[in-house]
Residue frames as qw, qx, qy, qz and C-alpha x, y, z in Angstrom:
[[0.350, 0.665, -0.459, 0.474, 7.23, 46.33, -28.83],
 [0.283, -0.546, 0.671, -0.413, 6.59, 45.85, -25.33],
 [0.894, -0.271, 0.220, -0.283, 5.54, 42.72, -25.43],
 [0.781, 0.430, -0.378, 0.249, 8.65, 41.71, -27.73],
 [0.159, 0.566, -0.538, 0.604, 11.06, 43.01, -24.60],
 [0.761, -0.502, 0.309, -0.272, 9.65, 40.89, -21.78],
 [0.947, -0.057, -0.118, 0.293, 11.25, 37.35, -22.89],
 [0.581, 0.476, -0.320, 0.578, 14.42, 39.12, -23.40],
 [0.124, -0.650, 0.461, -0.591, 14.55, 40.66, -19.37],
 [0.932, -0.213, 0.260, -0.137, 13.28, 37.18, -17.96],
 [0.760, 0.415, -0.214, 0.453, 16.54, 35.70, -20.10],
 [0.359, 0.471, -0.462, 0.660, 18.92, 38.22, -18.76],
 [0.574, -0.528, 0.445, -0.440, 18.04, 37.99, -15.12],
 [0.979, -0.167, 0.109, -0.050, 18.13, 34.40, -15.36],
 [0.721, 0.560, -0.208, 0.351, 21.35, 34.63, -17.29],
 [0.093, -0.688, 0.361, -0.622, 22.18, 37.01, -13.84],
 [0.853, -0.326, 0.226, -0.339, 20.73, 34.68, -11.31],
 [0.974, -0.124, 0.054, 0.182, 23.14, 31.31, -12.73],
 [0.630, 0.441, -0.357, 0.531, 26.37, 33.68, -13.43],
 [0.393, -0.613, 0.364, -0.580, 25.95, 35.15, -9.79],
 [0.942, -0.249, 0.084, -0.208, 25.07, 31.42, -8.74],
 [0.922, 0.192, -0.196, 0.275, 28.27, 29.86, -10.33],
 [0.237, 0.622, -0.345, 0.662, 30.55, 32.70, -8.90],
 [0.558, -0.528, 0.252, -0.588, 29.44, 32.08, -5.61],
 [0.997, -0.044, -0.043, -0.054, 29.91, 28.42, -5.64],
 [0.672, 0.395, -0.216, 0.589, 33.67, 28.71, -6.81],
 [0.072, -0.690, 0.340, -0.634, 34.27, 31.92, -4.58],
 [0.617, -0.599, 0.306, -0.409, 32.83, 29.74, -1.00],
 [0.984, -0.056, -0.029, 0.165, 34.56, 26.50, -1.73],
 [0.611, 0.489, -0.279, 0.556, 37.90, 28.15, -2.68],
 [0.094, 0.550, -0.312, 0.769, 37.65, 30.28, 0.47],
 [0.735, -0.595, -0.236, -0.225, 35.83, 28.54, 3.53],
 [0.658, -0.286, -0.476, 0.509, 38.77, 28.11, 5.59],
 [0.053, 0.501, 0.110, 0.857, 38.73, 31.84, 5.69],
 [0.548, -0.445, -0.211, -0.676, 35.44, 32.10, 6.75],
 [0.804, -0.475, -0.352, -0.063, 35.58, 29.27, 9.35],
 [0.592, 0.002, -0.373, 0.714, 38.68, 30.75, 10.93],
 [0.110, -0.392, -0.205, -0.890, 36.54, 34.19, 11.20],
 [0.545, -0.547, -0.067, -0.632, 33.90, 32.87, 12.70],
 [0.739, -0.381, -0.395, 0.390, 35.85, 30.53, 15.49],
 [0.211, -0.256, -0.454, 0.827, 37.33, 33.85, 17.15],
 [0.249, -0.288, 0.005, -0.925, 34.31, 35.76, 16.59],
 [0.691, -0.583, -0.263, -0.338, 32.79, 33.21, 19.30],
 [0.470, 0.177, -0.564, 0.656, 36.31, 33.31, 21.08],
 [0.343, -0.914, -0.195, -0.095, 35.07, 34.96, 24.77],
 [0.136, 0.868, -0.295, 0.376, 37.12, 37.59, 26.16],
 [0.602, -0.592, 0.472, -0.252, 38.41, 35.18, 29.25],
 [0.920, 0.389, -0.030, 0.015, 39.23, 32.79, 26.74],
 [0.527, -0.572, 0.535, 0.329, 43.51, 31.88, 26.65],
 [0.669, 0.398, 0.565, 0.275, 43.12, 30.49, 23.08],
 [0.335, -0.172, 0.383, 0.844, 45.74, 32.10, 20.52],
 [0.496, 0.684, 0.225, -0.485, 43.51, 35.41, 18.57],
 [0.098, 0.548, -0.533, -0.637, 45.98, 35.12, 15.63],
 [0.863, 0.248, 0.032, -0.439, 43.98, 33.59, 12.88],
 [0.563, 0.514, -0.647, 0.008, 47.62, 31.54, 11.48],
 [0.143, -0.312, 0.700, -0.626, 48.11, 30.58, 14.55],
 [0.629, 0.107, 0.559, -0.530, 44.41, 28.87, 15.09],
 [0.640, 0.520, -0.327, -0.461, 44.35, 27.92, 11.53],
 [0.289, 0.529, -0.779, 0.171, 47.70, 25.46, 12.47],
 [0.306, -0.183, 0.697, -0.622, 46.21, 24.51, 15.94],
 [0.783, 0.222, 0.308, -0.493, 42.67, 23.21, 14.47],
 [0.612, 0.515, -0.547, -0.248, 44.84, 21.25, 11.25],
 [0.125, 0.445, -0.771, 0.438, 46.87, 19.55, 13.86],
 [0.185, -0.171, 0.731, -0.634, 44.93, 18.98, 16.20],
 [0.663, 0.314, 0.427, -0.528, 41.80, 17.75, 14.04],
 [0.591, 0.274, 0.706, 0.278, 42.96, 17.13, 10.57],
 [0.107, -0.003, 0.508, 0.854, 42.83, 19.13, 7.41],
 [0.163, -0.546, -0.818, -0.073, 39.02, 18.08, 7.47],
 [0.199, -0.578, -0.566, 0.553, 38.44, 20.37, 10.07],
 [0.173, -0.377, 0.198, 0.888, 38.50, 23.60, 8.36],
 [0.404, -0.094, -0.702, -0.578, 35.96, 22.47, 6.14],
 [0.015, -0.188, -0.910, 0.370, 33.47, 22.14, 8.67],
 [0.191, 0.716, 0.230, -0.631, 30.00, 23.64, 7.92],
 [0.255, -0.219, 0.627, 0.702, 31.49, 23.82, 3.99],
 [0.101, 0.400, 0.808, 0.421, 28.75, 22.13, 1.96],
 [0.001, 0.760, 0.614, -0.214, 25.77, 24.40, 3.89],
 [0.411, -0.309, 0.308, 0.801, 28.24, 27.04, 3.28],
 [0.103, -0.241, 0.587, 0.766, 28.47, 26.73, -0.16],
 [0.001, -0.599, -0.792, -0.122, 24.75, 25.74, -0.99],
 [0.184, -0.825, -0.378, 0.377, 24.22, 28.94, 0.78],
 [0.017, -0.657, 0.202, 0.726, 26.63, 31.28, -1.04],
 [0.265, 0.135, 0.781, 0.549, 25.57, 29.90, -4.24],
 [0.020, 0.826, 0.505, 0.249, 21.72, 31.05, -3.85],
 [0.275, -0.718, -0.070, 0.636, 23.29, 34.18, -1.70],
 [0.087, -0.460, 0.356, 0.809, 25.25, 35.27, -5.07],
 [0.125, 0.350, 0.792, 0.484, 22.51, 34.32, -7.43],
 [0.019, -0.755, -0.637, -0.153, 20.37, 36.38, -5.77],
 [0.390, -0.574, 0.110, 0.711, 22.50, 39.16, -4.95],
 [0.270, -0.162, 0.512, 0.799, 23.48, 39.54, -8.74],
 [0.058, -0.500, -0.636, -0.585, 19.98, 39.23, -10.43],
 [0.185, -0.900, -0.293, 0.264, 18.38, 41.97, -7.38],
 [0.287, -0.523, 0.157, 0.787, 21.51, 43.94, -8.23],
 [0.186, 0.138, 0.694, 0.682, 21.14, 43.80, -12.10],
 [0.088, -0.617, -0.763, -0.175, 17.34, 44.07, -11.75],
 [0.165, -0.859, -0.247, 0.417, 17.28, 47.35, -9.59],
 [0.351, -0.433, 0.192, 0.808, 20.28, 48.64, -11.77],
 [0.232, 0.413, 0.708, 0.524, 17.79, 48.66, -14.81],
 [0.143, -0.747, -0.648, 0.041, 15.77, 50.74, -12.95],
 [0.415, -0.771, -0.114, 0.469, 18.06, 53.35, -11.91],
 [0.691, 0.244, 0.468, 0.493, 19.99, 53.80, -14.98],
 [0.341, 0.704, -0.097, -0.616, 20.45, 57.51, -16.77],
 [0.745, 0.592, 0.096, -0.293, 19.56, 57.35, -20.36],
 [0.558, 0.638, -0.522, -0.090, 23.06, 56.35, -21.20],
 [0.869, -0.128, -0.476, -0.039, 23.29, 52.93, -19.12],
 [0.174, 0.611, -0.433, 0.640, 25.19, 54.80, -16.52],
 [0.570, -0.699, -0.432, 0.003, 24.72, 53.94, -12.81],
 [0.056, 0.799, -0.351, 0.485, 25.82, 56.87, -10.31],
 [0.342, 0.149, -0.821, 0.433, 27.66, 56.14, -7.53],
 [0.459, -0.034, 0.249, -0.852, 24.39, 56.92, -5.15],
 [0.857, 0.118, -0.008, -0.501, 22.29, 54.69, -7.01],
 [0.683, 0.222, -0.691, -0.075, 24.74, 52.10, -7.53],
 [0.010, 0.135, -0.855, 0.501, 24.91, 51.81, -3.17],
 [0.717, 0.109, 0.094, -0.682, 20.77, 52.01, -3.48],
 [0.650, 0.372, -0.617, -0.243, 21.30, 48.73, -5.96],
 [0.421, 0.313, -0.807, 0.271, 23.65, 47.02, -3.76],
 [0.228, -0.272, 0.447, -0.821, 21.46, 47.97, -0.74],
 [0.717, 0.189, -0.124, -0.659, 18.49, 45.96, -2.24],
 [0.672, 0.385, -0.627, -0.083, 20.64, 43.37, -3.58],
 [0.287, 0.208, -0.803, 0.479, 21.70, 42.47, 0.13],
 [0.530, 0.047, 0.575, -0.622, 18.41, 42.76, 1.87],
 [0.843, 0.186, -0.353, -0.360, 17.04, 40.15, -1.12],
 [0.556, 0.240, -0.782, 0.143, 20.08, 37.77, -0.33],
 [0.158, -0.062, 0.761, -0.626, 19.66, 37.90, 3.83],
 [0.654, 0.136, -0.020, -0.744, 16.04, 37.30, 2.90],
 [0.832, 0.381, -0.260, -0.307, 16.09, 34.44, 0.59],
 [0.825, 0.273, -0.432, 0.240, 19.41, 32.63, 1.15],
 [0.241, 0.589, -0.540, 0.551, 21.99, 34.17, 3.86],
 [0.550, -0.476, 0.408, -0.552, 20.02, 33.93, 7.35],
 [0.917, -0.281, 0.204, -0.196, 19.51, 30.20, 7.53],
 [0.698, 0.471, -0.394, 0.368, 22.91, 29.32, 5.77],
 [0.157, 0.738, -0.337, 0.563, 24.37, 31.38, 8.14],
 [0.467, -0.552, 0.464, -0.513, 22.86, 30.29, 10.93],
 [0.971, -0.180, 0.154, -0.043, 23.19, 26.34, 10.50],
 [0.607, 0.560, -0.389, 0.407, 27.55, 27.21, 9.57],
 [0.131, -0.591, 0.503, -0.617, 28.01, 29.06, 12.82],
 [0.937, -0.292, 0.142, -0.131, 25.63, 25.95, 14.76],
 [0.956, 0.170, -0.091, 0.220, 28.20, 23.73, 13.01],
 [0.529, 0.623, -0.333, 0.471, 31.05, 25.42, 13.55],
 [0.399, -0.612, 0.314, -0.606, 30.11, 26.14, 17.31],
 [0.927, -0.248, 0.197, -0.199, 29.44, 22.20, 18.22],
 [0.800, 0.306, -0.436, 0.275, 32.80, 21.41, 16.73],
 [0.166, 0.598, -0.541, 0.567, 34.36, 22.93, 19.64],
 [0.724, -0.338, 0.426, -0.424, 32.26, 20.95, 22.49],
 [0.376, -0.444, 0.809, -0.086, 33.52, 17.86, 24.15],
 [0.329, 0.316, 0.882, 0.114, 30.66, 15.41, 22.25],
 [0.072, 0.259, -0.441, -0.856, 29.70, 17.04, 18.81],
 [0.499, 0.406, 0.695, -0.321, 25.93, 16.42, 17.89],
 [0.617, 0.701, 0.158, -0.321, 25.54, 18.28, 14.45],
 [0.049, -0.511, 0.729, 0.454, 28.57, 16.88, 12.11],
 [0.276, -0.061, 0.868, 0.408, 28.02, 15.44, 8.80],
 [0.413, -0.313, -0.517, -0.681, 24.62, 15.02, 6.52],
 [0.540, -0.403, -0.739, 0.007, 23.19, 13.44, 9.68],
 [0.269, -0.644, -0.558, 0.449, 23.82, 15.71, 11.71],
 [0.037, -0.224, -0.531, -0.817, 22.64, 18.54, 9.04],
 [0.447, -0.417, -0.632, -0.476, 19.72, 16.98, 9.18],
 [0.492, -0.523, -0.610, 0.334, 19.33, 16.90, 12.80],
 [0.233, -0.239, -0.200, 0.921, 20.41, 20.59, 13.23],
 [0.266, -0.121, -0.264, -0.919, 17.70, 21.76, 10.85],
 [0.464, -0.491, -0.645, -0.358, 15.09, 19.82, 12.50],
 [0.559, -0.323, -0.504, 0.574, 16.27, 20.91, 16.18],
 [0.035, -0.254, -0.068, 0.964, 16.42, 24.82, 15.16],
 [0.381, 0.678, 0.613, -0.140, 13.05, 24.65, 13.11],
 [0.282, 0.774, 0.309, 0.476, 11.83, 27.63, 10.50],
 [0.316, -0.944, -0.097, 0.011, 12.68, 30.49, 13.90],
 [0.736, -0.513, 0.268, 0.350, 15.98, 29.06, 15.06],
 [0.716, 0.269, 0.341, 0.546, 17.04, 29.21, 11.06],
 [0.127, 0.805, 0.186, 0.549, 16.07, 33.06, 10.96],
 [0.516, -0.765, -0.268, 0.276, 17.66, 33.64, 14.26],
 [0.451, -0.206, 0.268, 0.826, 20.08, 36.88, 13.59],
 [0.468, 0.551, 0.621, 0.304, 18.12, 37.89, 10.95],
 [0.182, -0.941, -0.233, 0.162, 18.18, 41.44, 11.81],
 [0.302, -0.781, 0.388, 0.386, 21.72, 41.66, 12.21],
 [0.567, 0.056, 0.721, 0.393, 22.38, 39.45, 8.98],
 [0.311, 0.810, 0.390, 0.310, 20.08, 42.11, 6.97],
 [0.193, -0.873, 0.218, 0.392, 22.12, 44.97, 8.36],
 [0.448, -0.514, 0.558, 0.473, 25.28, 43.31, 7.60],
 [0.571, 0.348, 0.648, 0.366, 24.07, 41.95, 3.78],
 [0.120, 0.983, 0.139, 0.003, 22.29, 45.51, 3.11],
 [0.206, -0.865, 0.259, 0.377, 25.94, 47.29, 4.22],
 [0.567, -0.475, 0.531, 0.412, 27.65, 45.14, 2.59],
 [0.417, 0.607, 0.642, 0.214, 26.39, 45.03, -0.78],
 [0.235, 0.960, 0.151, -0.010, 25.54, 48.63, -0.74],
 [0.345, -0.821, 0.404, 0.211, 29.29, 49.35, 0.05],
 [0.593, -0.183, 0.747, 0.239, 30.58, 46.35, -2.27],
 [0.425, 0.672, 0.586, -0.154, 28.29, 46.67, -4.96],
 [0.064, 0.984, -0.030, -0.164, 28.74, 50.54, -4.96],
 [0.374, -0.675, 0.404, 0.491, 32.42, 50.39, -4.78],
 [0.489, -0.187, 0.663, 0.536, 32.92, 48.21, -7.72],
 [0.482, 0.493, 0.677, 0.257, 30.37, 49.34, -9.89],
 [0.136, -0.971, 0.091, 0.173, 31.61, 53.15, -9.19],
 [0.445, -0.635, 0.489, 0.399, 35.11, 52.08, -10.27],
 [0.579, 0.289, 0.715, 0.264, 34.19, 49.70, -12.96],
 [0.318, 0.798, 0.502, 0.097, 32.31, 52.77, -14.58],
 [0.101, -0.881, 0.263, 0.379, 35.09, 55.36, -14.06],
 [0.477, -0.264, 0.768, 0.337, 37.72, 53.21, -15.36],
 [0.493, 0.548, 0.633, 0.237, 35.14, 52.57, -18.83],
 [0.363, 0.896, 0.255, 0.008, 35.16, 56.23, -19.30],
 [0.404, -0.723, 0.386, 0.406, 38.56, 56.86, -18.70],
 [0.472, -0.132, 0.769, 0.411, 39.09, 54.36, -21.56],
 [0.513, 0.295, -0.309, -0.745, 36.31, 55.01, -23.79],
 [0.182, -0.043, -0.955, -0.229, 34.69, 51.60, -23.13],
 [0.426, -0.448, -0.249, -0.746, 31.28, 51.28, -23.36],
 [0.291, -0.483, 0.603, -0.565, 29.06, 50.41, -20.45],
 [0.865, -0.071, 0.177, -0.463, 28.04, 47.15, -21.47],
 [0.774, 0.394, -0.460, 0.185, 31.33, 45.81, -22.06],
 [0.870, -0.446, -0.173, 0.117, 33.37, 43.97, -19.38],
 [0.065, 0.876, -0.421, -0.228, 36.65, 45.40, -18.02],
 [0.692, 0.361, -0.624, 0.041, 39.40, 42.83, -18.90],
 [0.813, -0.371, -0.447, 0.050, 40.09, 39.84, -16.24],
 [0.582, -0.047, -0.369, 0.723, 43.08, 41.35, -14.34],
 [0.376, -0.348, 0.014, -0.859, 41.15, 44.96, -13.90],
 [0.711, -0.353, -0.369, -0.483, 37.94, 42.93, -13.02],
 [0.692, -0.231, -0.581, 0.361, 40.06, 40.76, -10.33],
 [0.260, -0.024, -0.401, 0.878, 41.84, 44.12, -8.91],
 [0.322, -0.291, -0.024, -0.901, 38.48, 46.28, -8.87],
 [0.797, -0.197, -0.388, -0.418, 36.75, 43.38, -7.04],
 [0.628, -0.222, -0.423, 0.615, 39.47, 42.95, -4.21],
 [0.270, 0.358, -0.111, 0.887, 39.12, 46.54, -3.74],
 [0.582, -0.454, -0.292, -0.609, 35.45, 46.40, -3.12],
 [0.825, -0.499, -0.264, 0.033, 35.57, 43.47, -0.87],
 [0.568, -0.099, -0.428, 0.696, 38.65, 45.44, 1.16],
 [0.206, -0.181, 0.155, -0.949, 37.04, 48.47, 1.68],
 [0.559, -0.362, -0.490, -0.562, 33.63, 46.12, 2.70],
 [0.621, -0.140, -0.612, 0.469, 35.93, 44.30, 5.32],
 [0.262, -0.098, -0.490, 0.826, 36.60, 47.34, 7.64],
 [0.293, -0.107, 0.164, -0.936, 33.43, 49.32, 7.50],
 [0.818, -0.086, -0.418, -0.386, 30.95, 46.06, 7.72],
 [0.509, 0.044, -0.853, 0.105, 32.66, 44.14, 10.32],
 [0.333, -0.028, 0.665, -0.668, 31.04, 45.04, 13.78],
 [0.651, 0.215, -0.239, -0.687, 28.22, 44.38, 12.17],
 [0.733, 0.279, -0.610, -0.115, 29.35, 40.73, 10.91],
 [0.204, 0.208, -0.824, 0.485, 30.45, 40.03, 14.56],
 [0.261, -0.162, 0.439, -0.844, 27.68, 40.69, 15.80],
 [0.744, 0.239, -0.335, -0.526, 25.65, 38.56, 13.37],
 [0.580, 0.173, -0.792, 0.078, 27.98, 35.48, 14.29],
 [0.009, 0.130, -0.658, 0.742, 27.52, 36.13, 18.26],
 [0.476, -0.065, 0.491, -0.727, 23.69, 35.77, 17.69],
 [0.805, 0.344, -0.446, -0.186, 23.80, 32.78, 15.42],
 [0.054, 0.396, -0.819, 0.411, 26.00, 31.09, 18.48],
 [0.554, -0.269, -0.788, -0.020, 24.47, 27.52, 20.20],
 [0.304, -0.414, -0.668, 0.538, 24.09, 30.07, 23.61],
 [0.009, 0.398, 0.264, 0.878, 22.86, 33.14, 21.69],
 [0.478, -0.646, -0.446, -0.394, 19.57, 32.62, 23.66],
 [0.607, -0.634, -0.368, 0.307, 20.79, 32.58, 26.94],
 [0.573, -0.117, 0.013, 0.811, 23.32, 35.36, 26.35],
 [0.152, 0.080, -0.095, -0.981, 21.91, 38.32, 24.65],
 [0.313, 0.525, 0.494, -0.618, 18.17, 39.79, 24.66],
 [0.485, 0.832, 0.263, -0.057, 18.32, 40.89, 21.15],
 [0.675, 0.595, 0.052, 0.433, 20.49, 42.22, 18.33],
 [0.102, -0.795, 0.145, -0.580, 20.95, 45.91, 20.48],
 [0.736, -0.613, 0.282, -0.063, 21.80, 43.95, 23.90],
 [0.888, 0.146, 0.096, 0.425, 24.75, 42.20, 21.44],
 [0.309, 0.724, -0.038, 0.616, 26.04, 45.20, 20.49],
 [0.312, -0.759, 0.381, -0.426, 26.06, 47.29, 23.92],
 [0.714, -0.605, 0.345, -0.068, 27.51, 44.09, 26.24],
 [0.737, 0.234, 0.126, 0.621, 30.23, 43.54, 23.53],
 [0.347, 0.737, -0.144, 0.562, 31.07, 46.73, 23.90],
 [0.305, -0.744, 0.424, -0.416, 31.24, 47.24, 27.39],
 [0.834, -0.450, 0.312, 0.071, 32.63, 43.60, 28.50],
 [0.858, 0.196, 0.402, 0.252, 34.91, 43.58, 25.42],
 [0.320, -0.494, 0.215, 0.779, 35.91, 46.70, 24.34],
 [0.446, 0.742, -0.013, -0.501, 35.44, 48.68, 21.09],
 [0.009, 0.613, -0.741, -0.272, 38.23, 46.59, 19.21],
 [0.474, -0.012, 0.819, -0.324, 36.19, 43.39, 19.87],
 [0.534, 0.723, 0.255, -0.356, 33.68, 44.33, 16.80],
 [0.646, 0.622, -0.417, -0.148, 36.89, 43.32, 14.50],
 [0.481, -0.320, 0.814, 0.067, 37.63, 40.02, 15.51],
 [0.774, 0.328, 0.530, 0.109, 38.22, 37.97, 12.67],
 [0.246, 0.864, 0.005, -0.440, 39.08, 41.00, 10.47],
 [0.051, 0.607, -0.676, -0.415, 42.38, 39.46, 8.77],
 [0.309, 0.054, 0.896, 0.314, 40.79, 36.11, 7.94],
 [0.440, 0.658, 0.566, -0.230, 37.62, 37.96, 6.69],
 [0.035, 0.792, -0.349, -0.500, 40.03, 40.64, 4.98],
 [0.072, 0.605, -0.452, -0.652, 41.04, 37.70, 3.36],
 [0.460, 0.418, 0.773, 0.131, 38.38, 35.94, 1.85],
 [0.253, 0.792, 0.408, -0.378, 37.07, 38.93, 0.66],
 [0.044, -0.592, 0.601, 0.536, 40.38, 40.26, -1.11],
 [0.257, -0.210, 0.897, 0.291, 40.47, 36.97, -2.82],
 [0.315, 0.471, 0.797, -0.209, 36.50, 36.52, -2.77],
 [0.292, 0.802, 0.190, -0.485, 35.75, 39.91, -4.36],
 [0.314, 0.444, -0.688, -0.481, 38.21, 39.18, -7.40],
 [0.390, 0.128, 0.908, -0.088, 36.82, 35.73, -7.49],
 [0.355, 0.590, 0.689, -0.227, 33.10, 36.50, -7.67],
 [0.303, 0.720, 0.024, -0.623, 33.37, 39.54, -9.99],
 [0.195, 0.352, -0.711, -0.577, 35.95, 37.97, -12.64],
 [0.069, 0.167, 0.937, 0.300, 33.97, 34.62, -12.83],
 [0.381, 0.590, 0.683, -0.202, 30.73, 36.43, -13.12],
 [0.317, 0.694, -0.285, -0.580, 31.92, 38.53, -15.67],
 [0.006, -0.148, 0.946, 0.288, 33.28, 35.57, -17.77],
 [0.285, 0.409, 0.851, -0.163, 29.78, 33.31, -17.04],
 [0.417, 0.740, 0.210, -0.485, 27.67, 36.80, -18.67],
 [0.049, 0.619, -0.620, -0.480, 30.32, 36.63, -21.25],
 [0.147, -0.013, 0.989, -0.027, 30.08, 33.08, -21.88],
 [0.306, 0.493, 0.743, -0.333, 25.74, 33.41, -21.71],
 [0.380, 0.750, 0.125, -0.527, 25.44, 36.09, -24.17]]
């Protein structure tokens, strides 16, 4: 018996691992300008004149560079949130086996435990060096003579920052993956499971695509506001002056607050607000569909 039940959990993780992978692909391509509008004012300094409103910079960088522009950093991106949400989903799935009560339930406790896991796998495996060769790229567009644009200069940036330079942040990137997850994770898989009993669907049945979109914008709006110092703080030490600027994760944190204010620790908040809206129905409906689709 037990040996009949191994293929079948190597199957469904993998089955977890490429619908998490494909949802992630679709979710960062559809949404990078988001994201790259996020993280230009979260390296905005505070002496800076340059317009915070994300519509406003969004207009300024089209203009002034080209549709193109916005799509800097993309591909590494999206390479990156592909393994990010493959491994996300098949840690999430994989711990949720574990936690389970005897009727396939997950509480709302154990589902932020799940999610908790699920984000310190991704920052692990996929997020930190993504993360940190977008923000390079996104940081050298703004200097007078750009060194890391295109595949060439890709390739140069990862040989310049080595194996260290790619994990620089790493700390604050496992905070922010861990919160966010547990808090994302939790939310939707707490709702998902009310909503089934409300209805009398079981728990191994999907909700339907419009549910699945709205419970999955919900998540990723409640992830936005209680995750974002965090996420600033992550982009600030992933910056091209990180070294010279801050000592360490805790020296980011305390000289953003006190040269910058408490308020500072949500810059970016409305273009991250809305990848996530969009992102969190994205990733949930098309990885429901893909499991749908695999089984």
């Amino acid at each position: 018996m037990s040996s009949a039940q191994k293929p079948q959990k190597t199957q469904k993780g993998w089955k977890s691992f490429l619908a998490g992978a494909v949802a992630g692909a679709v979710e960062g391509t559809v949404n990078y300008p988001f994201e790259f509008t996020k993280t230009r004012l979260q390296l905005v300094p505070k002496s800076s004149t340059m317009s915070r409103n994300p519509f406003v910079l969004m207009y300024k960088v089209v203009k002034g560079q080209g549709l193109g522009a916005l799509y800097v950093g993309c591909p590494v991106f999206v390479v990156g949130n592909t393994a990010k949400a493959g491994v996300r989903f098949l840690g999430f799935d994989s711990i949720k086996k574990l936690l389970v009560d005897e009727d396939g339930k997950l509480s709302g406790p154990r589902g932020v435990v799940a999610g908790l896991g699920a984000g310190l796998m991704e920052s692990i495996f996929a997020v930190t060096p993504a993360e940190s060769l977008k923000t390079a790229m996104i940081d050298d567009r703004q200097l007078p003579h750009p060194k890391y644009q295109g595949v060439t200069g890709s390739v140069k940036l990862v040989k310049d920052l080595g194996l260290r330079g790619m994990y620089k942040g790493f700390l604050p990137v496992a905070m922010r993956q861990g919160a966010n997850q547990a808090v994302r994770m939790g939310t939707y898989s707490r709702i998902k499971g009310a909503i089934q009993q409300a209805s009398g669907t079981p728990p191994d049945q999907p909700l339907s695509t419009g549910m699945t979109f709205l419970v999955g914008a919900f998540a990723g709006l409640v992830t936005v506001y209680t995750t974002m110092p965090i996420d600033t703080v992550k982009t600030r030490m992933q910056a091209l002056d990180a070294r010279t600027r801050y000592s360490g994760t805790f020296n980011c944190f305390a000289k953003i607050f006190r040269e910058e204010g408490l308020l500072a620790f949500w810059k970016g908040a409305t273009p991250r607000l809305g990848r996530l809206l969009l992102g969190g129905g994205i990733v949930f409906t098309t990885y429901e569909k893909m499991m749908t689709v695999l089984n």
